[in-house]
C-alpha positions in Angstrom: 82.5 97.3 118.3 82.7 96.6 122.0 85.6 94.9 121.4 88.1 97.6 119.1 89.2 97.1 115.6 91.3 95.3 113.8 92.8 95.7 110.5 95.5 93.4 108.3 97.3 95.0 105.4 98.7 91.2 104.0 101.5 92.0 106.2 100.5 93.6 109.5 97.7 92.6 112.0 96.7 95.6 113.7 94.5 95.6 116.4 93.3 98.7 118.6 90.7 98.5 121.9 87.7 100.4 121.9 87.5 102.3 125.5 86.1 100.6 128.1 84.6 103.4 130.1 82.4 105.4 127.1 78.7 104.7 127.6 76.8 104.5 124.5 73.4 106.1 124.3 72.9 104.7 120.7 75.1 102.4 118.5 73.2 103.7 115.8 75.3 105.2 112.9 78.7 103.6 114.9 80.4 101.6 112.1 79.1 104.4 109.3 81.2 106.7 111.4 84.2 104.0 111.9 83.8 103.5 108.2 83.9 107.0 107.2 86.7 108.0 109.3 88.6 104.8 108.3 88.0 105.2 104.6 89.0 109.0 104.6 92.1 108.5 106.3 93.7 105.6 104.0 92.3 108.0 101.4 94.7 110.9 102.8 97.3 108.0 102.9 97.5 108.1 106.7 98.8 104.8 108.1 96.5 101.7 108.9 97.0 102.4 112.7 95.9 105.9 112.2 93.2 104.9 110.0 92.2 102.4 112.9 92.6 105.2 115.5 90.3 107.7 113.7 87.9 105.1 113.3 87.4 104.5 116.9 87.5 108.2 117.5 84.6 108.7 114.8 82.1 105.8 115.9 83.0 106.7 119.9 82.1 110.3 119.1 78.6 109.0 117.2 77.5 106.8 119.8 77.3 109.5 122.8 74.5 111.1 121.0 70.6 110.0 119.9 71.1 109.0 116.1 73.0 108.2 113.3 74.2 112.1 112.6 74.8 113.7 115.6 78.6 113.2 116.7 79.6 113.0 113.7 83.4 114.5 113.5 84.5 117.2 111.1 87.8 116.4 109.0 89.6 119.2 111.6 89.1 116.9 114.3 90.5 114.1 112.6 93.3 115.9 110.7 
């Protein structure tokens, strides 16, 4: 959301911001795109902190565009 992520792993609070300056034509699809990003990248056993990162990338990315599709980022631009 407006406000980052955060993520606990039973030992480490991470938090992350989410950029101030990005203006959102729709939220719609944001924390599928978070999600999907986040998900993927504990998947690939990528760190939480990456994980976070790549969320924020993915829901940024979806939010600059008209619907819950458009935006999306492919695995290259994550990987």
């Amino acid at each position: 959301g407006k406000t980052g992520a955060h993520a606990y792993d039973g030992k480490n609070l991470i938090s992350l911001p989410a950029r101030k300056s990005l203006k959102a034509i729709d939220t719609t699809g944001a924390g599928d795109g978070f999600s999907s990003a986040f998900i993927s990248s504990l998947i690939r056993q990528k760190t939480l902190k990456i994980a976070l990162q790549n969320g924020i990338k993915n829901g940024e990315s979806v939010i600059k565009y008209l619907g819950a599709q458009k935006g999306l980022l492919r695995k290259k631009d994550l990987f």
